[in-house]
C-alpha angles and dihedrals in degrees: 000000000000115000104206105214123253112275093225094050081066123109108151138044150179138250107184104194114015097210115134091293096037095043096046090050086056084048091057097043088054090050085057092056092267134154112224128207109193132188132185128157089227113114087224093040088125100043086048096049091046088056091049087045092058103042086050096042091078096057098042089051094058092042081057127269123231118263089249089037122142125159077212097072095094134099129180122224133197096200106072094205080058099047084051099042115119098355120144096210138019135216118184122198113179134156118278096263113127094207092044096057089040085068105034094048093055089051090048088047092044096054101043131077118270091253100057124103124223119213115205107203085215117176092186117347131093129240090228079064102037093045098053088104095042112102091208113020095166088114098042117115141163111243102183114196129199107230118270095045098185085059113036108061092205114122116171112201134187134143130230121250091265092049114110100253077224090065096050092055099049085051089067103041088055096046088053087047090062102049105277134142102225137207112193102189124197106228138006125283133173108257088008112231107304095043091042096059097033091051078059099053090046106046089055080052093053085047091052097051094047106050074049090247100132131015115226085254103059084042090069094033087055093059109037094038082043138034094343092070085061102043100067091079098021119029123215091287097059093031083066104036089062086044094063082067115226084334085067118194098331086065093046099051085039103052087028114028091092085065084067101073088052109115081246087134142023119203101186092100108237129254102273111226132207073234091053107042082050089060091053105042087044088050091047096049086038085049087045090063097202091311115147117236091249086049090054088043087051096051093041088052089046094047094048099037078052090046090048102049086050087048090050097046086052100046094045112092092237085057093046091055082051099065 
């Protein structure tokens, strides 16, 4: 029987792929105090990861750093057994290929110690799928993040029918002990939770957009000047369960579940045109409004560190009395 070793015996880790996710993955272990090994088969992958260090570094820093942390702990390998040597945890990060991560998850299988976990970053796939080429995929989880994952402190987690239940649970405990918000789900889905409700809401976006209905603008307004302001403390369940008034949610699917057969939306996702992907990308940089990128990430960082710290407070029993 396997002994997964103790989370706070751990000191290194390491970020397989330091793309966006993977590199923001690398940005938030080193906010916790931890060392990080990369490793990336892009020529610029460590000038890449620096730049994503630094833009997320602001945002960490006002989240709270840990007491040993550096955004300097970090080295980049080129050998991916030495990237992996001596770490006490693995996330991968790789693109979403399934062949690609088929490969790259039994290597990474193959080069670390029995006891060490592996994270896949995942948007969609399963790690039934994604572990087929592993010759021992006991240790092997899905650890979806919510981009950015410095910043969303979502983390979905749930094994493959070959993954040591034991594994799957120590996924999740680590990823609690650094600061995460985790879903352990019980069984695999496509997409997992989070994907799954947020492709709804976008292909009737894209619908919307393309019968002319609704411009991209009025899509976004329509959410955060809408139901996003309240989801943040109460998801779409609870939204509409105090929505249903003293009566609650039995009230509510009783006075309006025959709604929900109106063709109000429509979830097979629309052809996407050239027509239509050109309405979309000509609304966003219209919505934009001559903001950089960085400009847009910094505002989107501000906005969410200022949503978090309310939520906290909230959700804190002190901030509970003081209601």
């Amino acid at each position: 029987m396997v002994t997964y070793p103790k989370f706070e015996d751990i000191s290194s880790v390491a970020c397989v792929g330091v793309g966006t996710i993977g590199g923001g993955w690398a940005a938030y272990f080193l906010s916790r105090g931890l060392s990080v090994r990369a490793w990336d088969p892009s020529p610029d992958a460590e000038a890449k990861l620096r730049r994503l260090i630094d833009a997320a570094w602001p945002a960490l820093t006002a989240l709270g750093l840990a007491e040993n942390a550096s955004r300097d702990n970090f080295t980049v390998h080129a050998d991916l057994n030495e990237a992996v040597r001596g770490v006490g945890f693995v996330q991968e990060s790789a693109p979403e290929n399934l062949e690609l991560k088929q490969d790259l998850l039994a290597r990474i299988a193959e080069a670390v110690s029995p006891e060490v976990v592996i994270g896949s970053s995942t948007s969609g796939y399963g790690m039934t799928e994604m572990a087929q080429k592993a010759e021992d995929p006991s240790r092997l989880v899905v650890g979806h993040p919510f981009n950015p994952p410095y910043l969303i402190p979502l983390v979905e987690v749930v094994g493959g029918l070959q993954t040591d239940p034991q594994a799957t649970s120590w996924a999740s405990g680590w990823y609690e002990f650094i600061g995460k918000s985790v879903i352990t789900m019980d069984r695999e889905v496509p997409g997992f939770i989070a994907n799954r409700l947020q492709e709804a809401l976008w292909r009737e976006a894209l619908h919307m957009v393309d019968n002319g209905e609704a411009t991209v603008e009025q899509i976004d307004l329509a959410i955060t000047d809408g139901p996003g302001l309240r989801w943040p403390l109460q998801g779409p369940m609870l939204t509409f369960h105090l929505a249903g008034g003293e009566g609650g949610m039995a009230h509510m699917l009783d006075h309006f579940g025959p709604s929900l057969k109106s063709p109000w939306t429509r979830l097979d996702a629309p052809e996407l045109t050239a027509t239509l992907r050109q309405d979309v990308i000509d609304g966003c940089d219209d919505e934009a409004a001559g903001r950089s990128f960085g400009e847009l990430i910094a505002q989107r960082d501000a906005a969410i560190i200022a949503v978090r710290q309310v939520v906290e407070t909230i959700r804190s029993p002190q901030g509970v009395q003081a209601k």
